[in-house]
C-alpha positions as CSV (number, residue, x, y, z in Angstrom):
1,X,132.1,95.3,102.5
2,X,134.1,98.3,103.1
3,X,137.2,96.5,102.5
4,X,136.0,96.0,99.4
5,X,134.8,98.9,98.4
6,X,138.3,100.6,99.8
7,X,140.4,97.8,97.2
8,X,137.4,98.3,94.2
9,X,138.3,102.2,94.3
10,X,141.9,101.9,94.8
11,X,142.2,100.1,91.4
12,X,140.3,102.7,89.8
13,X,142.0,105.6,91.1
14,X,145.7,103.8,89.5
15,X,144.0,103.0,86.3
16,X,142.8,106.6,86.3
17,X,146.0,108.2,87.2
18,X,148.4,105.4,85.0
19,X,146.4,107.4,82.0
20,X,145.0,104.1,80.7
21,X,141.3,103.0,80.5
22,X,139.7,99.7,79.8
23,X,138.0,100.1,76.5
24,X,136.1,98.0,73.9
25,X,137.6,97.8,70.9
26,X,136.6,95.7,67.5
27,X,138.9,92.6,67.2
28,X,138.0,91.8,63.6
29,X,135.7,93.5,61.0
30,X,132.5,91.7,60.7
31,X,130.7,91.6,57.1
32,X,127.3,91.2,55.5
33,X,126.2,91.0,51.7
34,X,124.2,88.7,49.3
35,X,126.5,86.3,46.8
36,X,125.3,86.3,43.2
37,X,126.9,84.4,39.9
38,X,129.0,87.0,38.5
39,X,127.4,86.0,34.8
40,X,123.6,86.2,35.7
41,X,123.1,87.5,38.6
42,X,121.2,85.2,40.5
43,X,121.5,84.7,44.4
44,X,123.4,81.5,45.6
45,X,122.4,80.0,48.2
46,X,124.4,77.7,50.0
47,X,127.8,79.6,50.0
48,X,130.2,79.4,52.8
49,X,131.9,82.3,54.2
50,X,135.0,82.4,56.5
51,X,136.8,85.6,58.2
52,X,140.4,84.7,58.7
53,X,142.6,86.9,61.0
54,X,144.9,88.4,59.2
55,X,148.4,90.2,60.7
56,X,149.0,91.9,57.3
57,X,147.0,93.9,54.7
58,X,148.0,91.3,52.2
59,X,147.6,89.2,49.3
60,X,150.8,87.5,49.0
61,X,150.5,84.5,51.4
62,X,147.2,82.5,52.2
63,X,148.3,79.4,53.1
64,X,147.4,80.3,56.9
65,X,144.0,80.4,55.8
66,X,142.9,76.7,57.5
67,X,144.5,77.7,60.8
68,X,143.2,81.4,61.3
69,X,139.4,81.6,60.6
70,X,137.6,82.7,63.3
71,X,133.5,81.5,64.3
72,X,131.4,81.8,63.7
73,X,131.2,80.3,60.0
74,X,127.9,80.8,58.2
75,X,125.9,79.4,54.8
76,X,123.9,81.9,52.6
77,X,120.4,81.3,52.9
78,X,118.1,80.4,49.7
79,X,118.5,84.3,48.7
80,X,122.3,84.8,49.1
81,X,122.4,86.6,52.3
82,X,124.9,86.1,54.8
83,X,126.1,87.9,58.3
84,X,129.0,87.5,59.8
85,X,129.2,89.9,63.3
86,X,132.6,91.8,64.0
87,X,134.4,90.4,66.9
88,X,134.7,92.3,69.9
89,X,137.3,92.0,72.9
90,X,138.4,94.3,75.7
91,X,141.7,96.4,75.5
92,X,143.3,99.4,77.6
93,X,143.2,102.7,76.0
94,X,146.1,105.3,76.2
95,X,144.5,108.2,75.2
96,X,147.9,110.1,75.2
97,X,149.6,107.5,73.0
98,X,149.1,107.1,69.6
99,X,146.3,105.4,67.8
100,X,145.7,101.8,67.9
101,X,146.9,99.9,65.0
102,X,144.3,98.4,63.0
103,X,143.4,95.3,62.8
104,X,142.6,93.3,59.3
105,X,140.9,90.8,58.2
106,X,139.8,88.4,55.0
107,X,136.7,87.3,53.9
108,X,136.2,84.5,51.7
109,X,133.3,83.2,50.2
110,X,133.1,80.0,47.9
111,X,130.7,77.7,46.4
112,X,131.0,74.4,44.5
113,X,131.6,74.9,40.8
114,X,132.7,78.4,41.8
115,X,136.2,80.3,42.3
116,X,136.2,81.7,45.4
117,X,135.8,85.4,46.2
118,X,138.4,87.2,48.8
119,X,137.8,90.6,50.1
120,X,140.0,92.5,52.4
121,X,138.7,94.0,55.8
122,X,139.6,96.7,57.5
123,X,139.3,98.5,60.5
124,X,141.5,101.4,59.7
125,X,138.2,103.6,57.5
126,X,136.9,106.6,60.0
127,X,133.5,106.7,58.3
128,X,130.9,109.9,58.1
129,X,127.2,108.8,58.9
130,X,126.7,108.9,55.4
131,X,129.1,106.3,54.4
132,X,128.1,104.5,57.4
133,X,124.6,104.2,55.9
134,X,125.9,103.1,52.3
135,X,127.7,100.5,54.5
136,X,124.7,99.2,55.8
137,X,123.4,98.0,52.6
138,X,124.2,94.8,51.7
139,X,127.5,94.4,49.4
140,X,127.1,92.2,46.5
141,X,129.7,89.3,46.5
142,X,129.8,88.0,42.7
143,X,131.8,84.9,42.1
144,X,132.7,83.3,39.2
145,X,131.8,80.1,37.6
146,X,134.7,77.9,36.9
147,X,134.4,77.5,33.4
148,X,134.3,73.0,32.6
């Protein structure tokens, strides 16, 4: 028990002094919202949405699409609504280095007889508690029917 004890506060002591700290830090953005046709409005239910990793705040190449999405996948329910949680993981924290780089992400939502809708994600936003609420809300996803 001691020995234990001695070894348990040894390797806090060098992760103290090494001037890193295990810290929790958001491995992908997470996103919420309600899908509506971008003509009338309504809510679609039924729509699938996907968050795929992404290493670049890009819209040049998504052909890695089917290899990088990330669980879990959801369906809209009857009134458009989805929730997808951000993804956490644990990290050490040098709090005299520089910031961590952020990390991005891409959320796609599509539908039968729809196109699909991409939106970038972001972790790099430093938001005020007022933003934070407007956040909250749920974002309105409007996709577009593919004209026959």
């Amino acid at each position: 028990m001691m020995r234990s004890s001695y070894i348990l506060g040894l390797l806090f002591v060098s992760l103290f002094c090494s001037g890193c700290l295990p810290w929790r830090v958001t491995g992908s953005p997470g996103a919420s919202g309600v899908v509506l046709d971008a003509k009338t409005y309504a809510t679609i239910g039924g729509a699938q949405a996907v968050i795929y990793r992404s290493y670049a705040f890009t819209a040049a190449d998504h052909s890695y699409f089917p290899t990088n999405a990330r669980p879990p996948f959801v369906t809209t329910s009857k009134d458009g609504k989805f929730s997808i949680p951000r993804e956490r993981k644990w990290s050490l924290y040098f709090p005299l280095a520089e910031q961590r780089a952020p990390t991005f992400s891409i959320l796609m939502v599509k539908h039968d007889g729809y196109q699909p809708a991409i939106i970038y994600l972001s972790t790099l936003q430093r938001m005020t508690s007022n933003e934070a609420e407007q956040q909250n809300e749920q974002k309105q996803i409007l996709l577009k029917p593919i004209s026959q």
